[in-house]
C-alpha positions, 0 to 999 in steps of 0.5 A: 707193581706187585710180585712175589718171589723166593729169596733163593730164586733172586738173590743169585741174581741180584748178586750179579747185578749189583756188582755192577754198581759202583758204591759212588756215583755222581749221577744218583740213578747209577746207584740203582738196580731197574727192576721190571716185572711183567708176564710172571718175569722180573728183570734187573738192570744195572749199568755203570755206562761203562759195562751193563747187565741185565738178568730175568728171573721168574716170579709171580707177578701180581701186578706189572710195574717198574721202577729203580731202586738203591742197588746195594740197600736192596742187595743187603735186605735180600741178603739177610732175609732167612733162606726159603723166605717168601718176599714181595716187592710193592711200588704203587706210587713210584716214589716208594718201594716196599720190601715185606717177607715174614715179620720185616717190612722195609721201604725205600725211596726209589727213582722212576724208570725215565731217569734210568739210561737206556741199555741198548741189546741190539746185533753186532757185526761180529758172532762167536759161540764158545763153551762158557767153561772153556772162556773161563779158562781162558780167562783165568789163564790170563787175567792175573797178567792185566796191568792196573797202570792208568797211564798204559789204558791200552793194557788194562784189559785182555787182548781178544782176537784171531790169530792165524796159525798154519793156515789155522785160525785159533782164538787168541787171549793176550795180557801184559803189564810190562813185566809180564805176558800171559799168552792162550791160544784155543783152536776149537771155535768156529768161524773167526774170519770176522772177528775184530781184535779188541781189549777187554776192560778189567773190570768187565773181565772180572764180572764176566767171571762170576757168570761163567762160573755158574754156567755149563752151556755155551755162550754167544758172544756179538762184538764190534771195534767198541762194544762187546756183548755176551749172552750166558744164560739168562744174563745179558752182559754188555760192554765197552771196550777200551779204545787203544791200540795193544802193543805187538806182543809176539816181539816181547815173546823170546824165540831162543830159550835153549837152556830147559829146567823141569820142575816140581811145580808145587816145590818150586813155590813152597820154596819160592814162598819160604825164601821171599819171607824175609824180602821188601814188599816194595822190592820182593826180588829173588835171585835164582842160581842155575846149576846142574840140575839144582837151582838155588834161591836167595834173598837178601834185605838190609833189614831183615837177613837173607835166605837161601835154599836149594833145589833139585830140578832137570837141568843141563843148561849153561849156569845162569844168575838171574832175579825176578820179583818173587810175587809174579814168578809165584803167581805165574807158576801158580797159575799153572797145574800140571805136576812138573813146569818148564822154565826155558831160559836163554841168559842172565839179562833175558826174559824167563818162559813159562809152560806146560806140556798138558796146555802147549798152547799156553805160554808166560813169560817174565822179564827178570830184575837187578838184584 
């Protein structure tokens, strides 16, 4: 194998694919990328066997080939090669993989294409077509909810599925950890009918991310009960999925939060921010007092002191003494962008729902704590 390539035209798409590698790995073909160059295109391959990516790029090929190589070594010498560099990539004996750009020369064992495991591209049951902006939206309106608890798997992931909704079907985002729900719904998408509910992994979340990101077209999604694969641009991202059954997420959601507060988003943290300084990482709880249109904050810890501050806000609802962890109430409402949030609350012991008029098919919702 023999081709030349700008540093600029593959370094994007490494950076993909090497994301995918774990820094340790038992199977020693794991830790490296699969590269194929043929017809003036190189293709890199990497897999975890959990989640797999595959990506081309054109490239002059001077003589075809293919063999694996350390993902992350790779990585790093593509990194730190000038901009604009010119680079070839020579294997003539598939033992040894040579790296040359300007006055550096690198080689690196390397693995023959046998010992790499097959990823498999092949037409699941179900098709959707979203636009990859869009996705990621929906993404990041979630994602921050997953739970990174081992022991609930079945929540360490998002919840993808249908859900009918006056005889409307939308495409429904789902995350929890317990403590916490982060609920989008997105209508416009066509033909749902066959979609299978599944849970996401984090992980494969958060690489799909990075693709989306960087795309501005559409993406075709194939899925199935155990599998899900999504085609953005160039880049054929592949997935299991987790195998466990979400919990039903709609009972958690409160129906009967009647006490209203409007809020200066950006306030409401900074404030939020400044009193839980002085609070325990292990237990960062704030208790928030409700009063006619001024809510205050307080935090005490043993150690450290209290704080307090107050508040105005659009409030005509009962009084109510309530706690919460100051880092996902923070987190949740960062997660909004509208100017004013709206807080629904119902009492002191119940869960807190979280909104926006401009995304009304968004809602959180925040169990509260003892303080």
């Amino acid at each position: 194998m023999k081709i030349s390539i700008e540093k600029n035209s593959i370094f994007k798409t490494l950076s993909h694919v090497q994301s995918i590698v774990e820094k340790k790995n038992a199977i020693p073909v794991l830790s490296n990328i699969l590269i194929e160059a043929k017809d003036n295109i190189l293709t890199l391959s990497a897999t975890d066997m959990d989640v797999s990516i595959t990506e081309t790029v054109n490239c002059n090929v001077i003589d075809p080939g293919s063999v694996t190589v350390s993902a992350h070594t790779l990585y790093d010498i593509i990194r730190k090669i000038p901009e604009g560099n010119e680079i070839e990539f020579i294997s003539n004996d598939g033992k040894r993989f040579s790296i040359r750009s300007g006055n550096s020369k690198f080689s690196l064992a390397c693995l023959p294409k046998e010992d790499f495991p097959i990823i498999e591209i092949n037409q699941l049951k179900s098709e959707l077509i979203i636009e990859a902006q869009v996705l990621l939206r929906l993404i990041d309106k979630t994602k921050f909810a997953i739970s990174n608890e081992e022991t609930r798997y079945f929540l360490n992931g998002i919840y993808f599925h249908k859900k009918n909704i006056e005889n409307k079907e939308f495409l429904c985002l789902v995350a929890t950890d317990g403590h916490r729900l982060a609920k989008i719904e997105f209508s416009d998408v066509k033909d749902l009918s066959n979609l299978p509910g599944v849970i996401i992994p984090k992980k494969t979340i958060n690489e799909l991310c990075k693709l989306l990101s960087d795309c501005n077209t559409s993406v075709k999604i194939n899925l199935d009960p155990s599998k899900i694969i999504f085609y953005i641009d160039k880049t054929i991202l592949i997935s299991k999925l987790i195998d466990g059954n979400f919990p039903d997420y709609e009972k958690v959601i409160p129906k009967n939060n009647n006490n209203i507060l409007t809020i200066n988003r950006n306030m409401f943290c900074e404030a939020i921010d400044r009193v839980s300084t002085i609070t325990d990482d292990r237990s960062p709880s704030i208790k928030f007092k409700l009063l006619q249109n001024l809510m205050n904050m307080s935090s005490i810890d043993e150690k450290s002191g209290s704080a307090t501050e107050d508040i105005e806000t659009k409030y005509e609802g009962q009084k109510i003494d309530i706690g919460f962890n100051s880092k996902y109430i923070l987190e949740m409402i960062n997660n909004l962008d509208d100017e004013d949030v709206v807080l629904k609350f119902s009492d002191s012991n119940s869960p807190v729902i979280a909104s926006e008029s401009s995304s009304p098919n968004l809602i959180y919702v925040l169990m509260p704590m003892r303080v």
